[in-house]
C-alpha positions in Angstrom: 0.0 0.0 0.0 2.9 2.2 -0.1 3.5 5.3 2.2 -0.3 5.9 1.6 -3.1 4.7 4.4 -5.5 2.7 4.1 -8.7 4.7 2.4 -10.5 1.7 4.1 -9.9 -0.8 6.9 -11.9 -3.6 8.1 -11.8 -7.0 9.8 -14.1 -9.4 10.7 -14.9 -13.2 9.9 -14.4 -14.6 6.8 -16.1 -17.4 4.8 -16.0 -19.8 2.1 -19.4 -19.2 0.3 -21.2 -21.6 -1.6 -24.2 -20.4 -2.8 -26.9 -22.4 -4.4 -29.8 -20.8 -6.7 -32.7 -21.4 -8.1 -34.8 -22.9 -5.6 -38.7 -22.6 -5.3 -38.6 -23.3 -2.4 -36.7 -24.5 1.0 -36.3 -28.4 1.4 -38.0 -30.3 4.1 -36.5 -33.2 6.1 -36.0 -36.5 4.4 -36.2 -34.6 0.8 -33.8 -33.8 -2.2 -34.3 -30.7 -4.2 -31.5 -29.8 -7.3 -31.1 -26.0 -7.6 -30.2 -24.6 -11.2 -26.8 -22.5 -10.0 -24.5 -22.9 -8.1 -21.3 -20.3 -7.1 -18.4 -20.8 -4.6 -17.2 -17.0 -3.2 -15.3 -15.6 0.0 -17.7 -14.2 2.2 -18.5 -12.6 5.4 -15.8 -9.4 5.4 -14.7 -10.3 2.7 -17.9 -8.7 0.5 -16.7 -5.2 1.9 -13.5 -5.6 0.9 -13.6 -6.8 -2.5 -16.7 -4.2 -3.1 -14.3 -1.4 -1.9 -11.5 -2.4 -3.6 -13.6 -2.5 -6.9 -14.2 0.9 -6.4 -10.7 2.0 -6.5 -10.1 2.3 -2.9 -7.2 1.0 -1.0 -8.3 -1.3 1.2 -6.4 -2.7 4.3 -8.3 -6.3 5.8 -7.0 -8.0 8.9 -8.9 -11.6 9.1 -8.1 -15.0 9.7 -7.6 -17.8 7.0 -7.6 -21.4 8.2 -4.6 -23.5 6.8 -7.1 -25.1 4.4 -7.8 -25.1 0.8 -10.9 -23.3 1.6 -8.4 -20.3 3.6 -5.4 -20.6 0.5 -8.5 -20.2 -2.2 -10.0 -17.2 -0.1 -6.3 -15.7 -0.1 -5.5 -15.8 -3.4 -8.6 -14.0 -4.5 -8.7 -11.2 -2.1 -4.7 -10.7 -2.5 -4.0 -11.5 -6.4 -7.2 -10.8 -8.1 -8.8 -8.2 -6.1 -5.8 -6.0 -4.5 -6.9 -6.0 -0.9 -4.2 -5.6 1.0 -3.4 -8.2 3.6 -0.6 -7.3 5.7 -2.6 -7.2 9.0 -4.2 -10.9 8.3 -3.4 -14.0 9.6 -2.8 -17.7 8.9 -3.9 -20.0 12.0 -2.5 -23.4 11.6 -5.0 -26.0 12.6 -7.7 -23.8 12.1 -10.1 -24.4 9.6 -12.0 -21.6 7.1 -15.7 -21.4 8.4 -17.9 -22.6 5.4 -21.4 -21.4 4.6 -23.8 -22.7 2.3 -26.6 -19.9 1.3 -29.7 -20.9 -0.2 -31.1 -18.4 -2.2 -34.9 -18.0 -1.8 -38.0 -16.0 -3.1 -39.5 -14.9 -0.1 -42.8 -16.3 0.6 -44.4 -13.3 2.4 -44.5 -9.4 1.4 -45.0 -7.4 -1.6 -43.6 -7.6 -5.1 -40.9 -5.2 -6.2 -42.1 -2.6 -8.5 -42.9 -4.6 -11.8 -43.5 -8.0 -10.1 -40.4 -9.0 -9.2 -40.2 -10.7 -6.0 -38.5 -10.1 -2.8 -35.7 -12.4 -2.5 -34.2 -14.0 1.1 -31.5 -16.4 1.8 -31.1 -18.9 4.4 -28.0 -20.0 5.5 -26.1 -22.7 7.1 -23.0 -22.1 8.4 -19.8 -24.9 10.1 -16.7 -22.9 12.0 -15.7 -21.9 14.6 -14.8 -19.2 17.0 -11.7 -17.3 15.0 -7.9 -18.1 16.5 -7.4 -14.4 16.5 -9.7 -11.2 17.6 -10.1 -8.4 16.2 -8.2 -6.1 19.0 -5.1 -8.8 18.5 -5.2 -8.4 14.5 -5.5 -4.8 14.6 -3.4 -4.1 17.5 -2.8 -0.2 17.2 -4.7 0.0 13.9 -3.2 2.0 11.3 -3.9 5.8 10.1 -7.2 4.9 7.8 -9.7 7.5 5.6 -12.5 5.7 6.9 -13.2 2.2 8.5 -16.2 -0.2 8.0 -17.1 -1.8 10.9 -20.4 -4.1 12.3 -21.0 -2.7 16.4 -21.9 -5.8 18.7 -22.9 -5.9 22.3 -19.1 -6.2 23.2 -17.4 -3.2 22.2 -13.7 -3.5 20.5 -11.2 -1.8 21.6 -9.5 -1.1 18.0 -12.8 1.0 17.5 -11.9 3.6 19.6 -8.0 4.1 18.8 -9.0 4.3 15.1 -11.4 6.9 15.8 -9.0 8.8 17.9 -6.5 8.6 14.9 -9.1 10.2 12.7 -10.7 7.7 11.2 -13.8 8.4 10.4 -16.1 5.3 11.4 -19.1 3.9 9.4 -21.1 1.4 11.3 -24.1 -1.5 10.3 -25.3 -4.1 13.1 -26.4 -7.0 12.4 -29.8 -9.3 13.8 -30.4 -9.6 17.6 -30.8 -13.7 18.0 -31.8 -12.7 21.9 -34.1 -10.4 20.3 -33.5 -8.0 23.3 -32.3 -5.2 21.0 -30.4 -3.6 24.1 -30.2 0.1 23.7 -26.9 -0.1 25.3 -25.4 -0.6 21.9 -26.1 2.7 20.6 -24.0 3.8 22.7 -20.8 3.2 20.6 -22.4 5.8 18.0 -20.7 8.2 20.2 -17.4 6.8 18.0 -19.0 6.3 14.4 -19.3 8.9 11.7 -22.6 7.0 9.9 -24.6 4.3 10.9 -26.1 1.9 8.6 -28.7 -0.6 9.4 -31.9 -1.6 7.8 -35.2 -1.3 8.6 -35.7 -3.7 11.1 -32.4 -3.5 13.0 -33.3 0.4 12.9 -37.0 0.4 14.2 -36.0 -2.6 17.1 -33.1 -0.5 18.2 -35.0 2.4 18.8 -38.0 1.3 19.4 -40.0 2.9 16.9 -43.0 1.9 13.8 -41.0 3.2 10.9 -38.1 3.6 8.8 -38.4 7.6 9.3 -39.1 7.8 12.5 -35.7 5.3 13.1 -33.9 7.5 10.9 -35.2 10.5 13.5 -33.3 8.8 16.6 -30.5 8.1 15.0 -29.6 11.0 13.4 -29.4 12.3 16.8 -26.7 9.9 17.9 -24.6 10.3 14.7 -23.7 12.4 12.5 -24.8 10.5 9.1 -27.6 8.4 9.6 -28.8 5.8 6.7 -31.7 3.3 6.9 -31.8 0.5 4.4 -35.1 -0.7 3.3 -34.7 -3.6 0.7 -37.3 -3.1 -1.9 -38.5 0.3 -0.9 -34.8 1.7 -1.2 -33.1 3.6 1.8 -33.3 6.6 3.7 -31.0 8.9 4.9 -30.2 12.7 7.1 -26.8 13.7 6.8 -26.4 16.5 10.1 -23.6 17.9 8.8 -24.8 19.6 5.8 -28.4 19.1 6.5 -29.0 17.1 4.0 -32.3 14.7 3.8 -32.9 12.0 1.1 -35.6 9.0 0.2 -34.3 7.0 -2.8 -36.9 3.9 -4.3 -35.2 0.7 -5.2 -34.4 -0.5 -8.7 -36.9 -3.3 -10.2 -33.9 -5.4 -11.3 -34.3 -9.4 -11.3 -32.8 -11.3 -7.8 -30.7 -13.9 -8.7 -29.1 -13.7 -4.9 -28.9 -11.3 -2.5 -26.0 -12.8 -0.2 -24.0 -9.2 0.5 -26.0 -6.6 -1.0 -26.0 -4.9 2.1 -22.1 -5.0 2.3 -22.2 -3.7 -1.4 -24.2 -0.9 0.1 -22.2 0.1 2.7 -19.2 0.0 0.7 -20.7 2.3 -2.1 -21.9 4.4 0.0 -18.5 5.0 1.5 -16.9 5.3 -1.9 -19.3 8.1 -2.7 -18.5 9.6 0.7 -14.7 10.1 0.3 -15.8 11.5 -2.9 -17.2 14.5 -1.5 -21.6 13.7 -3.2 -24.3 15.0 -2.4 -26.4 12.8 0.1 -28.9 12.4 -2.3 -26.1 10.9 -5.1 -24.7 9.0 -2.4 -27.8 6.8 -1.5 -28.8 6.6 -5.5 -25.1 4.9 -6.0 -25.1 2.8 -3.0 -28.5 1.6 -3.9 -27.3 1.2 -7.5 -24.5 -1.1 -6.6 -26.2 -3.0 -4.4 -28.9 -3.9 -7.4 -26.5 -4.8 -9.2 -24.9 -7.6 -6.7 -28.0 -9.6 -6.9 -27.8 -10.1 -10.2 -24.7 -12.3 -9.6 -23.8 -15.3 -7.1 -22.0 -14.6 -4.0 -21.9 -11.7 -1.9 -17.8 -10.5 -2.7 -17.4 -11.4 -6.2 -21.1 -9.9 -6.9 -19.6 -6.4 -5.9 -19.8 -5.0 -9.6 -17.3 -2.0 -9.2 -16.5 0.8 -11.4 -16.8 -1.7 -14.3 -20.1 -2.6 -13.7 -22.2 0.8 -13.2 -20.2 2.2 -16.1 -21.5 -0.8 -18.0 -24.9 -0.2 -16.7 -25.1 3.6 -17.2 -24.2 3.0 -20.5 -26.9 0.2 -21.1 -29.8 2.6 -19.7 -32.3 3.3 -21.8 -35.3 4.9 -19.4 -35.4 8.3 -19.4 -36.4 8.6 -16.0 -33.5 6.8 -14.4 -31.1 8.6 -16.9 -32.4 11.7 -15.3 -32.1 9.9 -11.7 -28.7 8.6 -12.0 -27.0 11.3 -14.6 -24.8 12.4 -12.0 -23.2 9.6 -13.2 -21.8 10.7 -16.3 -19.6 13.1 -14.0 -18.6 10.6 -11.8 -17.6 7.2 -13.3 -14.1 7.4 -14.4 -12.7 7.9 -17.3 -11.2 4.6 -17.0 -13.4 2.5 -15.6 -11.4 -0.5 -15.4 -11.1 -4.2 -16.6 -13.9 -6.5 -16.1 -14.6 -7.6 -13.2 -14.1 -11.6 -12.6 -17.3 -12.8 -11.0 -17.8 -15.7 -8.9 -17.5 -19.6 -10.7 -20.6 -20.7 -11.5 -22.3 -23.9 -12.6 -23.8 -24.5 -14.9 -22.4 -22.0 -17.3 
C-alpha cells in the first residue's frame, strides 16, 4: 500500500461461500431438491473488501484464514485478483476456514418489487468456529485509515476507539439480535461512528420505533450520518452535517441472490463519501450497486465496481432513471477499469 493509508480498513470473519440458486422453495426433512446454479465466493468481510477495492479504494483487511484449501482459495482472490491488502491478516494453523452454504430463496411473504419482481431472502447454514485471533489482536494499534467499516456488537472492541481517535472516520451497520433483546446499550458506541447503517428492522427494534423515518429521526441524533436500508423500498438517509435529507426507491432489477448486498451498500456508500456527493447521489449509488450484486452469485465477487455501473449507465435506456442517475456521467471514471471476474458458476 505504499507510504499511503489505508482509504478503508476492516476486519471481521471470513467465509468460504457456496451459494446455491434457483430454488422454489426450501427443502424439508427427508427430501432432495437440485437447484439450477450454483457459485463458490469468499464471504462474510470479505464482500466489503472486494466491493471497496472495486471501487478504486485502497483497502487494508486484517482476518483470519484457516490452513485449508478453503483459507489458501480465499487468499488468493482477495490478495492476487482483487488488490486488498493483507498485511494485517493471519494464517492459524490448525484452524479451519468457516464454510457457509446460502440458499437463495423467493421470499414467501411481502410485496412484489415494483414490476412484479419478487423479494428475495437467503437462508444460511454455516460450520466454524470461533476465529484463532480477535479483532483487538489483529489490529493491534490500527493504522492511520480515511474511513473504517465496521459491524457494532454488544461487546465493544477496543481497536474502535484508537481508530477513531487517529481520525478515522467510522461507518457502522449491526447485524440481527438472535436474543431479540435489542439492548439500547449498543447505541452507545455511535458516540465513535461517523454514519450508521442498518436496515429497517435493526433500525425500528433498536429504537423502538413503527418506521423507517421515525428510526432515521433517533438516529440521526446519535450520529452524525444516519442511513436506513429498506430492501425493496430503497433507503433513507439525514446527513447533520450539511443538512441534507434524502428518500431513494429501489431498482426493479431481477434477484438472482442477495448474499452481501448490504455489504455492497455500505461500501458504495463510503466510496461516494470520500468522494465528497451529495447525500442524495450518495444513496442513488449505493442503492445502484447494491442492485447490481443480486444479479450475480455470492456476496464478494457480486460487488460490480466501477466496471459494472459504467457498464450499466451505458446500457440505460429509461429516461427517468437517466435523469435519476446522470450524475453519473460526471462521476464514473474515465477509465473505468477491466472486467470484473465474477464468482464460478455452474452451470455456465
Amino acid at each position: 500500500m505504499g507510504d499511503e493509508g489505508p482509504d478503508v480498513l476492516l476486519t471481521g470473519l471470513l467465509f468460504y461461500d457456496l451459494v446455491l440458486t434457483g430454488l422454489g422453495k426450501p427443502p424439508t426433512p427427508g427430501e432432495e431438491i437440485w437447484t439450477e446454479g450454483m457459485g463458490v465466493s469468499p464471504g462474510g468481510i470479505a464482500n466489503l473488501a472486494v466491493a471497496a477495492s472495486r471501487f478504486g479504494l485502497r483497502t487494508s483487511l486484517a482476518t483470519v484464514f484457516g490452513d485449508d484449501r478453503y483459507g489458501a482459495y480465499c487468499r488468493e482472490v482477495l490478495a492476487d485478483q482483487e488488490g486488498v491488502d493483507l498485511a494485517l491478516s493471519r494464517t492459524a494453523d490448525g484452524w479451519h476456514t468457516p464454510v457457509t452454504v446460502s440458499l437463495a430463496l423467493p421470499r414467501a411473504l411481502g410485496p412484489a418489487r415494483a414490476g412484479g419482481t419478487p423479494f428475495h431472502d437467503r437462508a444460511l447454514v454455516t460450520h466454524g468456529q470461533e476465529p484463532a485471533y480477535s479483532q483487538d489482536v489483529l489490529m493491534g494499534d490500527p493504522p492511520e485509515a480515511r474511513t473504517a467499516l465496521v459491524h457494532i456488537e454488544a461487546e465493544p472492541r477496543a481497536w474502535l476507539a484508537k481508530a477513531a481517535a487517529n481520525g478515522t472516520q467510522i461507518y457502522a451497520d449491526v447485524g440481527w439480535d438472535p436474543t431479540q433483546q435489542w439492548s439500547t446499550d449498543l447505541l452507545d458506541q455511535l458516540s465513535l461512528c461517523h454514519a450508521f447503517l442498518p436496515n429497517e428492522a435493526e433500525a425500528m427494534a433498536y429504537t423502538r420505533t413503527d418506521s423507517a423515518v421515525a428510526a432515521l429521526g433517533t438516529l440521526s441524533e446519535l450520529v452524525p450520518v444516519a442511513v436506513v436500508t429498506r430492501g425493496g423500498d430503497g433507503a433513507v438517509a439525514v446527513d447533520q452535517t450539511t443538512g441534507e435529507y434524502a428518500d431513494v426507491p429501489a431498482l426493479d432489477i431481477d434477484v438472482l441472490d442477495p448474499t452481501g448486498a448490504g455489504d455492497v451498500f455500505g461500501a458504495s456508500f463510503v466510496a461516494a463519501s470520500l468522494g465528497g456527493w451529495p447525500l442524495e447521489e450518495r444513496l442513488r449509488f449505493a442503492v445502484l450497486a447494491a442492485g447490481l450484486s443480486v444479479r450475480r452469485h455470492g456476496g464478494a465477487l457480486a460487488a460490480p465496481g466501477w466496471y459494472g455501473v459504467h457498464r450499466w449507465w451505458h446500457s440505460l435506456s429509461d429516461p427517468e432513471l437517466r435523469r435519476a442517475y446522470g450524475f453519473l456521467a460526471d462521476r464514473i471514471p474515465a477509465a473505468p477499469g477491466p472486467p470484473v471476474q465474477y464468482a464460478p458458476v455452474t452451470p455456465r
